[in-house]
N, C-alpha and C positions, 0 to 999 in steps of 0.2 A: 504494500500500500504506500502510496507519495505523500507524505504527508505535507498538508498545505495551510495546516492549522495555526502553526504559530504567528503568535504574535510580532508587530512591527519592532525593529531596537533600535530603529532611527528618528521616531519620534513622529508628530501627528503630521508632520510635511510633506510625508512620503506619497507618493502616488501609489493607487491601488495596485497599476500594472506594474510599478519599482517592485511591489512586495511580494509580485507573484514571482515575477523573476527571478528574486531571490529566496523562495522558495521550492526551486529546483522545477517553473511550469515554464524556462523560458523559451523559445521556440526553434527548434535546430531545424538547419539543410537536410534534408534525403530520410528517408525510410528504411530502418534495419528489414529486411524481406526474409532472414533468415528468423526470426522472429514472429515472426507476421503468416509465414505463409502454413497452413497447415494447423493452425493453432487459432481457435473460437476466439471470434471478437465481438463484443456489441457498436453495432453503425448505428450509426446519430446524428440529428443535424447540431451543430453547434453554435448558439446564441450570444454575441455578445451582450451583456447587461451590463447595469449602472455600477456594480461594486466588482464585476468579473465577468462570470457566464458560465452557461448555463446547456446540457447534451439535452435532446428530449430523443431518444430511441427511438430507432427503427425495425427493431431485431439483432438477431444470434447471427451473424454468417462466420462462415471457414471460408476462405482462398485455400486451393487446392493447387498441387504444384502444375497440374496439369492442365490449366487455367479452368477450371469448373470452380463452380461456388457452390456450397452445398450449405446445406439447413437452413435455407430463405431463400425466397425465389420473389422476384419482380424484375420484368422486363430492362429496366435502367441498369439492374446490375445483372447481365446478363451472364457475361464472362469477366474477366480479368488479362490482363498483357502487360511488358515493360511496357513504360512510357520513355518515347526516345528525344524529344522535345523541349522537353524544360529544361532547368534552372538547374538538377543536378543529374549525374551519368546515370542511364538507364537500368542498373542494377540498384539502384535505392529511391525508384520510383515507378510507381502503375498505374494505368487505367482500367477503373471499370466499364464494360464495351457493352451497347445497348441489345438486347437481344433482337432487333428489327435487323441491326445492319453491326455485324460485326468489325467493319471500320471506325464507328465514330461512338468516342467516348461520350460518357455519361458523366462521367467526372475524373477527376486526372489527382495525383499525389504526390506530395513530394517534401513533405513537412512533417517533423513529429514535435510535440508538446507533451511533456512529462509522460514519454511511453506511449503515446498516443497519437498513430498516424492523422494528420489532416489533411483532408483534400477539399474542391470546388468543385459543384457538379457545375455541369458545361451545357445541358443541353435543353433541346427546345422543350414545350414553350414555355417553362421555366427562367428567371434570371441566373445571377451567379450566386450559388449557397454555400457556406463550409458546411464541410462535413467532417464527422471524426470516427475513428475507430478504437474502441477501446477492450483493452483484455480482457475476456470474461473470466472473473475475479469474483464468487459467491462469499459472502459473506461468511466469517468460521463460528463454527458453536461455541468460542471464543470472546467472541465478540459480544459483549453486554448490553442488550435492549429490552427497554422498559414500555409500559406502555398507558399512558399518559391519559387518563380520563378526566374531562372536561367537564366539569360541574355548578350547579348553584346552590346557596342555602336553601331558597324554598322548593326547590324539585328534586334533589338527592336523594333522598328518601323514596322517592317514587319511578327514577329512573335508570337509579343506579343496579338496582338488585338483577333486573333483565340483562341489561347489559354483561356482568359480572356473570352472570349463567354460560353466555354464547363465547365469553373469554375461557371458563371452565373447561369448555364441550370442544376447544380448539387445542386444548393442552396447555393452555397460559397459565405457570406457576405463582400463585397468588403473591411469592416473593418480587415477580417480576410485573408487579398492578400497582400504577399511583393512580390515586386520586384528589384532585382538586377541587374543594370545593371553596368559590369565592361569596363578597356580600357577609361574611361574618363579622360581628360586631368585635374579635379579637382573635392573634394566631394562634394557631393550635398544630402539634401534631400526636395524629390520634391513632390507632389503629383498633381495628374494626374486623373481627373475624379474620385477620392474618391478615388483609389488607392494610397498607399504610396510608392513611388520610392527611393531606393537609386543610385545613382551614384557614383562611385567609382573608383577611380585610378588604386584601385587592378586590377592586369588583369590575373588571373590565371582561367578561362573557370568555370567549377561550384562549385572550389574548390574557388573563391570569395563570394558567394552568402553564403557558410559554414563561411566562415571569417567576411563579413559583420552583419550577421543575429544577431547575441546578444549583437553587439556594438548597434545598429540602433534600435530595440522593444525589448521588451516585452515578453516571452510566453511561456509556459510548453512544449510544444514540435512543432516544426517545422518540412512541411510535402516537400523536396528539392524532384521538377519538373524543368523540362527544358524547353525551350521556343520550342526546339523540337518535344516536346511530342506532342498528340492528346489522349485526354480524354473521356472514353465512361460513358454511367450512370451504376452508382453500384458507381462509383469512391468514390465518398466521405464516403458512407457506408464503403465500405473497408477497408477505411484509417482510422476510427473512429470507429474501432468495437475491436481493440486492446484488450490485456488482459493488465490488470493495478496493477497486484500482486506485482509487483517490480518494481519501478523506475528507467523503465530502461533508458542506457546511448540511445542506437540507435535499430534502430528497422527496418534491411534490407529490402526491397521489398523482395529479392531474397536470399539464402541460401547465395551466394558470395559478396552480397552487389553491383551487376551490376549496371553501371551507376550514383552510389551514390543516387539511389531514395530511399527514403526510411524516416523515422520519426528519428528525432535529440532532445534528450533535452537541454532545453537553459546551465542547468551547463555542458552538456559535449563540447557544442560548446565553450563556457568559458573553459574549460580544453584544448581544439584542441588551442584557438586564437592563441599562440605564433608561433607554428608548422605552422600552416595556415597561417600568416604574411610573416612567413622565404621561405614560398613556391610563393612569387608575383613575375610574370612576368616567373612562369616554363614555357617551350614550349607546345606544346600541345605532343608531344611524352611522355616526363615526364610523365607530368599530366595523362595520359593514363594509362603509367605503375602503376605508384602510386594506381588510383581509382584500377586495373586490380589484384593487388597485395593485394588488400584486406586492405589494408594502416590504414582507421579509422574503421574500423571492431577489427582490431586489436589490433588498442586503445581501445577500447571501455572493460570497469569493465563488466558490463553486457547488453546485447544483444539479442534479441528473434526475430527471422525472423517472418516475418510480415506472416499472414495466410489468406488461403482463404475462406471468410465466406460461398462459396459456395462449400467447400471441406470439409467440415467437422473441418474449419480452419487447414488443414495442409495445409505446407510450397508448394510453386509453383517456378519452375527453369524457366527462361526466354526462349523464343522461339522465335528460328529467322523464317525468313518469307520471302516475295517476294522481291525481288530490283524497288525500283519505283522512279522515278524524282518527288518526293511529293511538291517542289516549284518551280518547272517551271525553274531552272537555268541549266541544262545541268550536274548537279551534282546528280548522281542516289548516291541514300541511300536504305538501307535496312531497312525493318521495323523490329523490334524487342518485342513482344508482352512480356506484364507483368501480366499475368493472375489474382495476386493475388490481384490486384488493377485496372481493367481495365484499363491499361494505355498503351499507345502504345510507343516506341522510334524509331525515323528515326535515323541511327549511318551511316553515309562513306562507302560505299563500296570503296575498294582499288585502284581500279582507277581514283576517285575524291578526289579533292583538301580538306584537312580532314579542313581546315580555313577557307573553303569559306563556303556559305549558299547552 
């Protein structure tokens, strides 16, 4: 794993890009192919964002030495060949060749960034995109993940106990369940049938539960659920099948970071604290905009939407769904499906009261 987490030692003048750089992401000539070829990678478009950027998945493929691609298929990457063309000698660069017309590239290579080839797709009628390849690198049973439930004082009691069932029924060891509940008149931490509870003053809706999580435990990356949600099985595979080539900051359910579901590492919720403090007691309109606006997506050095292992790991957009009164109060919600994690969200429909249950 590259690790890209530490902090800056030259002080707050530094540019973002100075600090990747010197975190071992700076960007070399040519493509190791002994490396590359024959060995699972995940393809991804690469985004530049405000604080770095950000892969959003395409899938698993192998380049095979014999120019075939194998374990994904889409006409753009049809085959693979040197590239004789560019910027560096044709042994540490390729194109992948369209499957229409075996002459003309789809995108060409010739760059790596921390371990990770990039290239530009080239073809019609498309503009010019990076693109990246990265190791496929699964997460090890090693690696410490927790999983973050998002709470209130007045509904906890009534939303938590389901939810906690479907975590049960996935194999989620209660050692490895926080819970947040905000809107408390004082802090607490409590535990509760082997669960550990925090309670907290903070009352800013699931952007407390990001605020609480790395004053209160412990753990390599936090997986933020809502007390809203409903959990199918695949869940925890999903969440724990991640690539681990980079240390990343966040790790979206969804392409936009919907909902703020998605995997946090403990130093970048340490980087958010101050931000997340300054934001206690926003309304929930705020709060809305904020999550809406892509907010800690944006923060975040680096980022890779979460994939779906039943897609070939490429990236999954959220899909809305029926309006249903899922708790009996007279407040219909809409269900809002999270493919890439089996996870369901009930969100407001606009005629109920977006504060009540």
């Amino acid at each position: 794993m590259v690790n890209v987490q530490a902090e800056s030692q030259s002080g707050q003048g530094a540019s973002v890009v100075d600090q990747i750089v010197r975190e071992g992401l700076a960007l070399q000539p040519g493509v190791n192919m002994e490396k590359l070829v024959g060995v699972p990678h995940l393809f991804g478009r690469f985004l530049d964002t405000r604080e770095g950027f950000m892969v959003v998945p395409i899938g698993i493929l192998t380049l095979q030495p014999d120019g075939r691609i194998t374990g994904y298929s889409h006409p753009n990457e049809g085959s693979w060949a040197p590239y004789e063309h560019g910027t560096v000698s044709a042994d540490e660069a390729f194109a992948f060749l369209t499957a229409h017309n075996n002459w003309i590239p789809s995108s060409t290579w010739q760059q790596t960034l921390g371990g990770m080839p990039i290239g530009y797709f080239c073809d019609e009628p498309e503009a010019l995109q990076k693109l990246c390849l990265i190791p496929h690198q699964v997460a090890s049973p090693d690696l410490h993940i927790v999983y973050l439930v998002a709470s209130c004082l007045r509904f906890y009691e009534q939303t938590v106990p389901k939810l906690l069932g479907e975590l049960f029924a996935e194999g989620i060891e209660r050692s490895r369940i926080k819970v947040v509940v905000n809107g408390c008149e004082q802090n607490e931490d409590r535990e509760i049938d082997g669960i550990s509870y925090a309670f907290t003053t903070h009352n800013a809706w699931e952007w407390s539960t990001l605020y609480e999580a790395p004053l209160r435990w412990q753990f390599d990356y936090g997986m933020l659920i809502h007390d809203t949600n409903q959990i199918f099985p695949g869940f925890r595979r999903k969440v724990e099948s991640f690539n681990t080539h980079l240390s990343w900051d966040h790790l979206p359910a969804t392409p936009l970071a919907r909902c703020l579901l998605g995997l946090y590492s403990h130093a970048f919720l340490n980087r958010l604290n101050p931000w997340l403090k300054s934001i206690d007691k926003i309304d929930k309109k705020n709060g809305v905009i904020a999550e809406a606006a892509g907010e800690l997506l944006l923060r975040a050095r680096t980022a890779l939407v979460m994939g779906d292992p039943e897609s070939s790991n490429g990236a999954r957009q959220a899909e809305w769904r029926e309006t249903v009164d899922v708790y009996n109060t007279g407040s219909p919600r809409v269900r809002r499906a999270f493919p890439a994690i089996n996870l369901h969200k009930f969100i407001h429909a606009n005629a109920s009261n977006p504060v009540n249950l």
